[in-house]
KOLGU-4560 file (N, C-alpha, C; in nm, 3 decimals, padded with zeros to 5 digits):
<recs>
<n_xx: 17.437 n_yy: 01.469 n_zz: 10.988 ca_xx: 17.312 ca_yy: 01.536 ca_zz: 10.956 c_xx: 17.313 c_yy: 01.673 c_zz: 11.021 mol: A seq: 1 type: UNK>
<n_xx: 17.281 n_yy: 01.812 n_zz: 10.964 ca_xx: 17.268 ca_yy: 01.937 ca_zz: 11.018 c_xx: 17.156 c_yy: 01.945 c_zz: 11.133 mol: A seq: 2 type: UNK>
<n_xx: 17.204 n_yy: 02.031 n_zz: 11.149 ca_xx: 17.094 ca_yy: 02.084 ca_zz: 11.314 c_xx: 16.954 c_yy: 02.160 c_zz: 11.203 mol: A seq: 3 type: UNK>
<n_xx: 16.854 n_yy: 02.135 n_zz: 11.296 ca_xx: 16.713 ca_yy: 02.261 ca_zz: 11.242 c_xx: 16.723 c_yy: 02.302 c_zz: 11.394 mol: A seq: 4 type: UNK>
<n_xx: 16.609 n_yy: 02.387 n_zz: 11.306 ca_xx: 16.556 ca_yy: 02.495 ca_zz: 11.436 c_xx: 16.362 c_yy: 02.442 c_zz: 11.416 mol: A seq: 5 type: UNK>
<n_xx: 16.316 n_yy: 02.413 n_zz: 11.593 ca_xx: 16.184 ca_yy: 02.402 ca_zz: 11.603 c_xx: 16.139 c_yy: 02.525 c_zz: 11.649 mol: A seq: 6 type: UNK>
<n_xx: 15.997 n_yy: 02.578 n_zz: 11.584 ca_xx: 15.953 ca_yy: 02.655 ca_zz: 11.682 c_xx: 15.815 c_yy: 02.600 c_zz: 11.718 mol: A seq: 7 type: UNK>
<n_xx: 15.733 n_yy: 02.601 n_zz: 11.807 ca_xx: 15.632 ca_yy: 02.582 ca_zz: 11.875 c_xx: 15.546 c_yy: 02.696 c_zz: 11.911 mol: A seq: 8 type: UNK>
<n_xx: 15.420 n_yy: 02.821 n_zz: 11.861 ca_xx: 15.376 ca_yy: 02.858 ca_zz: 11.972 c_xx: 15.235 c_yy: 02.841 c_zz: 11.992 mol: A seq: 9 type: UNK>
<n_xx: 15.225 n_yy: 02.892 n_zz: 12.103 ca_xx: 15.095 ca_yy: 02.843 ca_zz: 12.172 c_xx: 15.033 c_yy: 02.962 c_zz: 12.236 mol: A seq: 10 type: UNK>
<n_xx: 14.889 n_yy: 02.927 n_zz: 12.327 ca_xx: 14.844 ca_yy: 03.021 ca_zz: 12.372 c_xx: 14.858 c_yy: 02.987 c_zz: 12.534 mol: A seq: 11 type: UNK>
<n_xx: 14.897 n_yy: 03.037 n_zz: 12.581 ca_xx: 14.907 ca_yy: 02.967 ca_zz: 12.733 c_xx: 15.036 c_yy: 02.905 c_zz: 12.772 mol: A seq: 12 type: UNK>
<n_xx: 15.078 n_yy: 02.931 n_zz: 12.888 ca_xx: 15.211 ca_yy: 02.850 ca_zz: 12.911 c_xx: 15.195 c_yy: 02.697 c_zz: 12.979 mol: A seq: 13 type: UNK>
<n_xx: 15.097 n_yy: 02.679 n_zz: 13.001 ca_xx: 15.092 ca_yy: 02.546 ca_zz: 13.030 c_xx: 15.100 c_yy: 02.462 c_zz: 12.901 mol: A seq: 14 type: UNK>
<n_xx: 15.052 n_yy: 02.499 n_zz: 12.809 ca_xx: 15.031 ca_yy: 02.416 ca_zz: 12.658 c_xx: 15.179 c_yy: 02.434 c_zz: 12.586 mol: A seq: 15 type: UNK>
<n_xx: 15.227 n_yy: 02.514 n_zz: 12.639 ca_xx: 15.406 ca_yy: 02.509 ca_zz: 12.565 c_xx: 15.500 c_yy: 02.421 c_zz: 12.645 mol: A seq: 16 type: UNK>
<n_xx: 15.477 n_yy: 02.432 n_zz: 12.792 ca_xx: 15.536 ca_yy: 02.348 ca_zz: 12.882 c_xx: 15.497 c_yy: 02.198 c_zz: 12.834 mol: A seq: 17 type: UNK>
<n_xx: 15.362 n_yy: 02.156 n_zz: 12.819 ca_xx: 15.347 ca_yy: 02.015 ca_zz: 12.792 c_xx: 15.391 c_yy: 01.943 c_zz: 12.679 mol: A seq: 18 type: UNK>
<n_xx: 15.372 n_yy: 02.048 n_zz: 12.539 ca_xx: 15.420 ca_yy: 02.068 ca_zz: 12.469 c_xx: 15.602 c_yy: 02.003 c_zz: 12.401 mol: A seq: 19 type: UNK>
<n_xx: 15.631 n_yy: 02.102 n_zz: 12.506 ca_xx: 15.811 ca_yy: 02.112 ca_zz: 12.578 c_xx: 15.845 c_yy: 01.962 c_zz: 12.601 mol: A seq: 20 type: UNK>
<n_xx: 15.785 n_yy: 01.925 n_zz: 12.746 ca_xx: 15.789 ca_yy: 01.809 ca_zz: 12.766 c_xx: 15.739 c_yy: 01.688 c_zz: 12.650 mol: A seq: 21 type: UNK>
<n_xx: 15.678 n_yy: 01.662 n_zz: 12.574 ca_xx: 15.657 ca_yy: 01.525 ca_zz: 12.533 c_xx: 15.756 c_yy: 01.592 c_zz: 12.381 mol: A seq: 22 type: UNK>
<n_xx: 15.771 n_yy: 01.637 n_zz: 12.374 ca_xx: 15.854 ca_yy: 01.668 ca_zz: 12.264 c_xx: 16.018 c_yy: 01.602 c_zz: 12.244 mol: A seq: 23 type: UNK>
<n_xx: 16.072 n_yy: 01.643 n_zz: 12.418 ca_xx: 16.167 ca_yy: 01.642 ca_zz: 12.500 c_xx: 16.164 c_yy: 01.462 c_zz: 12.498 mol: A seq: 24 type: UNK>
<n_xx: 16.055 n_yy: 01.368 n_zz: 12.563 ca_xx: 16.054 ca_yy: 01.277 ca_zz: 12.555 c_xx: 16.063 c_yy: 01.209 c_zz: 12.462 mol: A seq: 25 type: UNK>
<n_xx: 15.997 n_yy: 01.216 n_zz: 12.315 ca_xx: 15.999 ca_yy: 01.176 ca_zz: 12.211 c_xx: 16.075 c_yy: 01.173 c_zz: 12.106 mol: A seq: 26 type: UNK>
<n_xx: 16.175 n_yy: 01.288 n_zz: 12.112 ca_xx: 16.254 ca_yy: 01.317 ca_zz: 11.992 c_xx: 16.415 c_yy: 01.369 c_zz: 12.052 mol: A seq: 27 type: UNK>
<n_xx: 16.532 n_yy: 01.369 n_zz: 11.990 ca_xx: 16.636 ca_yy: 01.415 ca_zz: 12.034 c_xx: 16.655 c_yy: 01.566 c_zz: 11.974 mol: A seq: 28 type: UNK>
<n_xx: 16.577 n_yy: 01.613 n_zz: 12.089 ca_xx: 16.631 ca_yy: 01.757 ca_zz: 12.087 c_xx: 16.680 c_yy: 01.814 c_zz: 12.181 mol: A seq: 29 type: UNK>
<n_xx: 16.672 n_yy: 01.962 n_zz: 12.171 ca_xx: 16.699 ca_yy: 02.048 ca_zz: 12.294 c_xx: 16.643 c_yy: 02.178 c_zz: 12.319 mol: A seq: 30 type: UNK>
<n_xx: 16.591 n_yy: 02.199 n_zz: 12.409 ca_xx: 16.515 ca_yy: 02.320 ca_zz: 12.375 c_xx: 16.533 c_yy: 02.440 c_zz: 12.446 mol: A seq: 31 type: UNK>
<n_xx: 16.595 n_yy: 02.551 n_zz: 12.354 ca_xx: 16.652 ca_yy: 02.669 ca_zz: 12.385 c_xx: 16.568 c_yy: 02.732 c_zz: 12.442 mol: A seq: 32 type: UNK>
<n_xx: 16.536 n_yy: 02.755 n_zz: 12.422 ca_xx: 16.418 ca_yy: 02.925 ca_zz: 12.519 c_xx: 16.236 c_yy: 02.879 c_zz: 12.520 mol: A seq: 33 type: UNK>
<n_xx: 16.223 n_yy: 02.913 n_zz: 12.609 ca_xx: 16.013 ca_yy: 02.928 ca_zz: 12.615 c_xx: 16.043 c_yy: 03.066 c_zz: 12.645 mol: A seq: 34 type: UNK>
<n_xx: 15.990 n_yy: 03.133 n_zz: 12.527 ca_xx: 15.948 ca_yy: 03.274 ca_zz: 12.538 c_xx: 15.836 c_yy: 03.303 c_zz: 12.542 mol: A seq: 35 type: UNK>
<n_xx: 15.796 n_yy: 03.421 n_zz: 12.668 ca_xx: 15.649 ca_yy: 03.442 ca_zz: 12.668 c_xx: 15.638 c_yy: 03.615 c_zz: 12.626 mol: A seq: 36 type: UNK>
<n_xx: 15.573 n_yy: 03.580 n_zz: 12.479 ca_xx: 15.513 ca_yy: 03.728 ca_zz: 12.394 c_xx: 15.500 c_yy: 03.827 c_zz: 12.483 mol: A seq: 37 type: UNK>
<n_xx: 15.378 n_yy: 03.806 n_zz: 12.464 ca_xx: 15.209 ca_yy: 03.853 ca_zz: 12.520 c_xx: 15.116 c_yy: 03.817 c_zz: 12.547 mol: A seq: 38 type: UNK>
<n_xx: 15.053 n_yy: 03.900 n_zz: 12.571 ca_xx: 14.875 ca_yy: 03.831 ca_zz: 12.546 c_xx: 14.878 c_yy: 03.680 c_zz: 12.580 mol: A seq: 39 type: UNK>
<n_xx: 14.934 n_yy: 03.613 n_zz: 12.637 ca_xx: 14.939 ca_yy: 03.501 ca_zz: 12.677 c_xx: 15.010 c_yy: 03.372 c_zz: 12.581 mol: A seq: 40 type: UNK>
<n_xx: 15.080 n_yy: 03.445 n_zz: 12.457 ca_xx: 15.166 ca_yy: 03.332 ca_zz: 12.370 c_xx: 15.273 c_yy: 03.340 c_zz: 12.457 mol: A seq: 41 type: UNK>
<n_xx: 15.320 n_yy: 03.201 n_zz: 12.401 ca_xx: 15.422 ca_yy: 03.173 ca_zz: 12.436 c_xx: 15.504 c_yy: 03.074 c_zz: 12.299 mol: A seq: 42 type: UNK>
<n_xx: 15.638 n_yy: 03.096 n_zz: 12.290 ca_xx: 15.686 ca_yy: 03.050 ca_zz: 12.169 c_xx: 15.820 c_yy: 02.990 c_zz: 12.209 mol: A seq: 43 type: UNK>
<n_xx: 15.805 n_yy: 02.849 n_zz: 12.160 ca_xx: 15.912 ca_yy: 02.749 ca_zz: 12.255 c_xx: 15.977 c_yy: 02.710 c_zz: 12.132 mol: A seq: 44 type: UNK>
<n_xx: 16.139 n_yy: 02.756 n_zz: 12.174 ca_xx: 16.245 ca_yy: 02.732 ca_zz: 12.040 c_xx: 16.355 c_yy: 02.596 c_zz: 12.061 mol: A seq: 45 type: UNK>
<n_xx: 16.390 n_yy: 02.533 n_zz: 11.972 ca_xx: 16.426 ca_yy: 02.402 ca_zz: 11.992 c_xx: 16.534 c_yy: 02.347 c_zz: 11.894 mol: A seq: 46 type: UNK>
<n_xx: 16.608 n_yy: 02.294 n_zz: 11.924 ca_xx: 16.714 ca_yy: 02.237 ca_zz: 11.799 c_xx: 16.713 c_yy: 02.071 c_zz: 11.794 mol: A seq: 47 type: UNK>
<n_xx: 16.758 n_yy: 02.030 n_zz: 11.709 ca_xx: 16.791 ca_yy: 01.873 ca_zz: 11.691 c_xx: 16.829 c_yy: 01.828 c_zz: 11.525 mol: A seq: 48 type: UNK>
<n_xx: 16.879 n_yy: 01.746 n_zz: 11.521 ca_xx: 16.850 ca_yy: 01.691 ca_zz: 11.342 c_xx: 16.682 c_yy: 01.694 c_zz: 11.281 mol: A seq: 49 type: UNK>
<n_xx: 16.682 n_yy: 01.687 n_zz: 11.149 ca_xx: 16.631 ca_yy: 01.749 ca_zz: 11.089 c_xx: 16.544 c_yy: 01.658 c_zz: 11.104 mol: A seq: 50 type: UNK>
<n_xx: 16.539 n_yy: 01.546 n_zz: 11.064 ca_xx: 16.429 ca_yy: 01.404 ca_zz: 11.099 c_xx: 16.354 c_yy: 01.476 c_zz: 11.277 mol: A seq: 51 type: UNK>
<n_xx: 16.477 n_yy: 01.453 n_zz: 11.384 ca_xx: 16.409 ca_yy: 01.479 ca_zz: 11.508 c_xx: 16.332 c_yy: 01.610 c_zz: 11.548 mol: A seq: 52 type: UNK>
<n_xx: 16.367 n_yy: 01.673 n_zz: 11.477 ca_xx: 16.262 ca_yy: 01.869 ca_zz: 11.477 c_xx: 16.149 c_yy: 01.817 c_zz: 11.415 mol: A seq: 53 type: UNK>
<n_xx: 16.115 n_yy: 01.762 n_zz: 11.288 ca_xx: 15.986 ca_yy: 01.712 ca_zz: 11.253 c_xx: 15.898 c_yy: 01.650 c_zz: 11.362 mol: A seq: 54 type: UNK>
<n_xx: 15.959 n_yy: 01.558 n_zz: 11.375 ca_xx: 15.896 ca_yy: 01.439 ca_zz: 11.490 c_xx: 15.848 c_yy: 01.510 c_zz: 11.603 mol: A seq: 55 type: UNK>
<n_xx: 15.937 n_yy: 01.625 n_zz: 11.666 ca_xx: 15.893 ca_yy: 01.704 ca_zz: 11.761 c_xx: 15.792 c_yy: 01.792 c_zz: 11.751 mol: A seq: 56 type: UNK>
<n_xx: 15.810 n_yy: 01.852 n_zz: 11.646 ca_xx: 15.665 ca_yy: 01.937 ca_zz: 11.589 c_xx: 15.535 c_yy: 01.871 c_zz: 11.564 mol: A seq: 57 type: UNK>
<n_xx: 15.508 n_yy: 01.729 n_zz: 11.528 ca_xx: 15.397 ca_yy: 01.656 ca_zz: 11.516 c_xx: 15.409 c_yy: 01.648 c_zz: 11.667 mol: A seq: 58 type: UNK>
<n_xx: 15.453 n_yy: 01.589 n_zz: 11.758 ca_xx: 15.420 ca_yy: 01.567 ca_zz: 11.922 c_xx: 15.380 c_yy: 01.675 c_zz: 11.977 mol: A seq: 59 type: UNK>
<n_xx: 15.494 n_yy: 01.783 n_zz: 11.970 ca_xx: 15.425 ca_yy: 01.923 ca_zz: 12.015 c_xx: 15.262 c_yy: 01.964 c_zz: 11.984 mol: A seq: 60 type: UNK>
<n_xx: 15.302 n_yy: 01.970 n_zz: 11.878 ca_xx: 15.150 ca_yy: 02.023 ca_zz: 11.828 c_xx: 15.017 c_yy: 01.932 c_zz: 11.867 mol: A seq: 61 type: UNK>
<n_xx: 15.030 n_yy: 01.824 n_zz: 11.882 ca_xx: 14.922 ca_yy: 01.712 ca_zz: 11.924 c_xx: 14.907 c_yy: 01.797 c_zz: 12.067 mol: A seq: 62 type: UNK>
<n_xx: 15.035 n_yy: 01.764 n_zz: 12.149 ca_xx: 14.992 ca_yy: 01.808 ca_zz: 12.316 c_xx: 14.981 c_yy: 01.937 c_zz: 12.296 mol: A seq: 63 type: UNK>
<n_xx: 15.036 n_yy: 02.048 n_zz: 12.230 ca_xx: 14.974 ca_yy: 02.179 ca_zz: 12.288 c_xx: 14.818 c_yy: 02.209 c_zz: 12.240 mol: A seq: 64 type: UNK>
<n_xx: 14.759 n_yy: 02.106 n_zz: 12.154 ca_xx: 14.591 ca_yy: 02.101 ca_zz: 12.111 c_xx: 14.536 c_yy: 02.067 c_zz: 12.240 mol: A seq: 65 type: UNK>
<n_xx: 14.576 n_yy: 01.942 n_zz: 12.263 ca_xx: 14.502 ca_yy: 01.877 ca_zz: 12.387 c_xx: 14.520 c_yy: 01.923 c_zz: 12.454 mol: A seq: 66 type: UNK>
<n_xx: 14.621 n_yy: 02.040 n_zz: 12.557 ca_xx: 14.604 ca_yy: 02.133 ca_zz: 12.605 c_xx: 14.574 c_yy: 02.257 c_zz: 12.638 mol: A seq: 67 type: UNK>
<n_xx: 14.575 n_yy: 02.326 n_zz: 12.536 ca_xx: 14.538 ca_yy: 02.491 ca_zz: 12.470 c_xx: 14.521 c_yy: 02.503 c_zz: 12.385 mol: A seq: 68 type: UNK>
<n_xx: 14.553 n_yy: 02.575 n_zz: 12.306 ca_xx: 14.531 ca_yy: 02.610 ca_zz: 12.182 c_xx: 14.710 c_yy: 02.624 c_zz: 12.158 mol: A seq: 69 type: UNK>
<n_xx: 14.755 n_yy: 02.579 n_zz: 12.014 ca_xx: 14.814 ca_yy: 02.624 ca_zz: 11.903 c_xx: 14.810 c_yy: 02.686 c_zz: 11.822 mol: A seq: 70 type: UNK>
<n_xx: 14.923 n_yy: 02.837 n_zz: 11.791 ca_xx: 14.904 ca_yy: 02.871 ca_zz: 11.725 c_xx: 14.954 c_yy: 02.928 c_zz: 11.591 mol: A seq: 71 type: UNK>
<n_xx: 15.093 n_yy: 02.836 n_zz: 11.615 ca_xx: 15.184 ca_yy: 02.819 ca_zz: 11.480 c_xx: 15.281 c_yy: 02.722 c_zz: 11.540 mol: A seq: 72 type: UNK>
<n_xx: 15.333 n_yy: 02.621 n_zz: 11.371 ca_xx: 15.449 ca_yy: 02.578 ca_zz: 11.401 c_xx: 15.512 c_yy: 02.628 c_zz: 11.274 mol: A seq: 73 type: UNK>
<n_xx: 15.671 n_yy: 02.586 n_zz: 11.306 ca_xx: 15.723 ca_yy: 02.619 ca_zz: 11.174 c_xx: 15.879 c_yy: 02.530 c_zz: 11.246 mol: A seq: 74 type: UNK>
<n_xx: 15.953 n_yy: 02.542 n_zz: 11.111 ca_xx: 16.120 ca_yy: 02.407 ca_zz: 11.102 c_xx: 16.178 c_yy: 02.509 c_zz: 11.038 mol: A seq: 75 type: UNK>
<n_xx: 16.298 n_yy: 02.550 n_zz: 11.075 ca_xx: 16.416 ca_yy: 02.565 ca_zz: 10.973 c_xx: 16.525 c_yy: 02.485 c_zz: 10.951 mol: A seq: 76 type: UNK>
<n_xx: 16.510 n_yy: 02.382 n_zz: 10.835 ca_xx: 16.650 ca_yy: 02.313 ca_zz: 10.836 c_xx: 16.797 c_yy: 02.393 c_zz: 10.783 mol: A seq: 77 type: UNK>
<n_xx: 16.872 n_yy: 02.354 n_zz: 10.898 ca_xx: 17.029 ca_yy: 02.376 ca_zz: 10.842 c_xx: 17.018 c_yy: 02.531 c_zz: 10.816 mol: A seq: 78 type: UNK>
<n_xx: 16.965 n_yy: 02.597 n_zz: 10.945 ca_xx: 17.025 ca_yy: 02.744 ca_zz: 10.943 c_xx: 17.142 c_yy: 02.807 c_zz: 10.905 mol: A seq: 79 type: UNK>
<n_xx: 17.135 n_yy: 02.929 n_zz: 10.900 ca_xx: 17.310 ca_yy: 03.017 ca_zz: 10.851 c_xx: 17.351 c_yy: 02.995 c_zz: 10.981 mol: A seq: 80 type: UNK>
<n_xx: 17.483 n_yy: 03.088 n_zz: 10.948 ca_xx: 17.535 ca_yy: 03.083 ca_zz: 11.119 c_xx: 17.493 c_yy: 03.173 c_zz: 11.178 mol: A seq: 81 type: UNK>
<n_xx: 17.446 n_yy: 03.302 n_zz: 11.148 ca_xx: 17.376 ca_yy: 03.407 ca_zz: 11.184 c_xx: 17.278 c_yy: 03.394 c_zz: 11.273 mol: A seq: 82 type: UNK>
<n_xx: 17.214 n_yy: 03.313 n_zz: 11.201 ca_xx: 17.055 ca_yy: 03.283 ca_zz: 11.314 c_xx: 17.077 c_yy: 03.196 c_zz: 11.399 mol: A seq: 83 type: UNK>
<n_xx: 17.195 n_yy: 03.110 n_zz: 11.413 ca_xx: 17.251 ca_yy: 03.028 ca_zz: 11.520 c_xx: 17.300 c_yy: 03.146 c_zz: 11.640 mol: A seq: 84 type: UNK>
<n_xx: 17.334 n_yy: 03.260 n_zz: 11.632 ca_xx: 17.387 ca_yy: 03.318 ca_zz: 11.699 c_xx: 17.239 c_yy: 03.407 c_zz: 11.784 mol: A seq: 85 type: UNK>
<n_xx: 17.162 n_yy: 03.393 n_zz: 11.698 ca_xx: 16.984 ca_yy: 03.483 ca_zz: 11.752 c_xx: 16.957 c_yy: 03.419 c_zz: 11.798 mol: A seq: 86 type: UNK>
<n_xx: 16.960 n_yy: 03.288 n_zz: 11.785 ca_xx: 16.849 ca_yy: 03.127 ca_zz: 11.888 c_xx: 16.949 c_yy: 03.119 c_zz: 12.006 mol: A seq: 87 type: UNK>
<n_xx: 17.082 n_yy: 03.137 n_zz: 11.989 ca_xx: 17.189 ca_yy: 03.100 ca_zz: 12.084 c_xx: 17.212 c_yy: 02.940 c_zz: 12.094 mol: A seq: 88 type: UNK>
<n_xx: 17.209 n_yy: 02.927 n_zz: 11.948 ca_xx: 17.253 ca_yy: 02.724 ca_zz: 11.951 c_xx: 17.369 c_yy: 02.676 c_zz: 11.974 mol: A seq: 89 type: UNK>
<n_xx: 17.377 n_yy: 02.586 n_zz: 11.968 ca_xx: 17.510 ca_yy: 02.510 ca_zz: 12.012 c_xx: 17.573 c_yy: 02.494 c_zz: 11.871 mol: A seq: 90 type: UNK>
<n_xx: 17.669 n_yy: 02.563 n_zz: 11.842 ca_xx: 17.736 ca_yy: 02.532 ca_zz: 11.733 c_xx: 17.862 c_yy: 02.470 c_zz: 11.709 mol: A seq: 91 type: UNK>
<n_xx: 17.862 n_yy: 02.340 n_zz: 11.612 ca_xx: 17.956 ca_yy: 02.222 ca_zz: 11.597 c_xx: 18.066 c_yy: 02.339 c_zz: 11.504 mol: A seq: 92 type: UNK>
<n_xx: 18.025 n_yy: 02.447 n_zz: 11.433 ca_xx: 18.117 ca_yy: 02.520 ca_zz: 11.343 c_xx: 18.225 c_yy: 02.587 c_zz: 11.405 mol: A seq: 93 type: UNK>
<n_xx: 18.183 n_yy: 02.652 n_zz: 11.535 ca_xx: 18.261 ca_yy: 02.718 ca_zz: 11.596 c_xx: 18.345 c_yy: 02.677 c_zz: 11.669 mol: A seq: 94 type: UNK>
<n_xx: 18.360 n_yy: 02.487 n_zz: 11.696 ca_xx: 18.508 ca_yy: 02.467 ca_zz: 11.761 c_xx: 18.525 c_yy: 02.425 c_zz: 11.594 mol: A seq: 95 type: UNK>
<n_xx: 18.547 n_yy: 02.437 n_zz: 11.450 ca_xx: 18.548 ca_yy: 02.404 ca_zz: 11.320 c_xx: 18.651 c_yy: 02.513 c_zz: 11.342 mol: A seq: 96 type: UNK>
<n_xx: 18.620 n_yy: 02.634 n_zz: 11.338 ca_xx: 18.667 ca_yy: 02.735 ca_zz: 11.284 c_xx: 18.777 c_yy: 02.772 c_zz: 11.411 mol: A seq: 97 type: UNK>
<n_xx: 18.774 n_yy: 02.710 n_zz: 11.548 ca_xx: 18.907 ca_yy: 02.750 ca_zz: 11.608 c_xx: 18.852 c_yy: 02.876 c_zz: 11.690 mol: A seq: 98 type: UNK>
<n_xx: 18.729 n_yy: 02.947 n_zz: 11.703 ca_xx: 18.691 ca_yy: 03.049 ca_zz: 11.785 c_xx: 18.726 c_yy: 02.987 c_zz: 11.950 mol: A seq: 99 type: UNK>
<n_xx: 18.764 n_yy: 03.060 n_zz: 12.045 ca_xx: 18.792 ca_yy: 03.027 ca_zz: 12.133 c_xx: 18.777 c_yy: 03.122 c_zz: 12.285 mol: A seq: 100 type: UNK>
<n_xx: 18.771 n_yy: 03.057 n_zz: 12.384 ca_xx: 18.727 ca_yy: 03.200 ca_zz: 12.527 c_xx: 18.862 c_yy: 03.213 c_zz: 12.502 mol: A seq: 101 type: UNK>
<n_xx: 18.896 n_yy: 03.345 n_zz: 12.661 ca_xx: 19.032 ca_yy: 03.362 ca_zz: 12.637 c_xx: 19.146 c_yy: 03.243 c_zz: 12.720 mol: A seq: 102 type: UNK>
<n_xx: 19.077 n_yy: 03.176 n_zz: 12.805 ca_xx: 19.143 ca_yy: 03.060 ca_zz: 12.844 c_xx: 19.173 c_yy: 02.933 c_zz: 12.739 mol: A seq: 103 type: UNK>
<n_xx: 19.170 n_yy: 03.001 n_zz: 12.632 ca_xx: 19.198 ca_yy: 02.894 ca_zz: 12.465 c_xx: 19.109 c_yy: 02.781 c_zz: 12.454 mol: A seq: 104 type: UNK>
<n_xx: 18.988 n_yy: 02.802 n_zz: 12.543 ca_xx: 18.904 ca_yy: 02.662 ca_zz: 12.555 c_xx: 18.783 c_yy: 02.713 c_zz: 12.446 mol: A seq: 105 type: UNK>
<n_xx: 18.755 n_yy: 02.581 n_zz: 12.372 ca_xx: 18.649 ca_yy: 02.641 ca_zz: 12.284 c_xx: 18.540 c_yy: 02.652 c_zz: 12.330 mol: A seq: 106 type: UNK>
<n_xx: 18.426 n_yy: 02.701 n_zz: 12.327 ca_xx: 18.290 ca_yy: 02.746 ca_zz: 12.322 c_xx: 18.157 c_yy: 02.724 c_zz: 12.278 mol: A seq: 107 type: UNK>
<n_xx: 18.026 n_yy: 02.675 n_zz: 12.316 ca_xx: 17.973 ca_yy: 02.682 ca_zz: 12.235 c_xx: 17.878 c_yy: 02.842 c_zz: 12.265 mol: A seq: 108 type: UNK>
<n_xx: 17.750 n_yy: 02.865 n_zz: 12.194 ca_xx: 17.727 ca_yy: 02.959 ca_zz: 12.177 c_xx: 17.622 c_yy: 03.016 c_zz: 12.270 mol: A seq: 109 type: UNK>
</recs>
């Protein structure tokens, strides 16, 4: 099954952190970056199979209500490789394709 991409944001960093966490508990993901905007958003980016990014976005979104405010979610299933390289995901393609450090050990991203 391909990787998605979760995003989460919120208003407040406590509501992305809790967010973070029961998400973390509930679903097999992983979660790349809590970025904080501005103005007090914060936007928490996440990978997993495509079933487990759903599942995480219904949990997220429950706890970042009951904690703050929410104020978008959104899924991308089965990104290019391009935007794997903007999120900085872990990509299964790139030991595929033989990319390698210079100690010939492969990499992820």
């Amino acid at each position: 099954m391909g990787k998605s991409i979760g995003i989460i944001e919120t208003l407040g960093y406590t509501a992305a952190l809790r967010a973070a966490d029961m998400m973390v508990k509930m679903a097999y993901i992983n979660v790349i970056s809590m970025e904080r905007i501005g103005s007090g958003l914060v936007s928490t980016i996440f990978e997993g199979d495509i079933e487990s990014v759903k599942i995480a976005l219904e949990v997220g979104a429950e706890a970042a209500q009951s904690t703050g405010e929410l104020i978008a979610v959104h899924s991308i299933a089965k990104p290019l490789f391009e935007l794997n390289k903007d999120f900085k995901l872990k990509d299964s393609d790139k030991q595929a394709t033989g990319e390698q450090n210079g100690d010939g050990v492969n990499e992820g991203i």
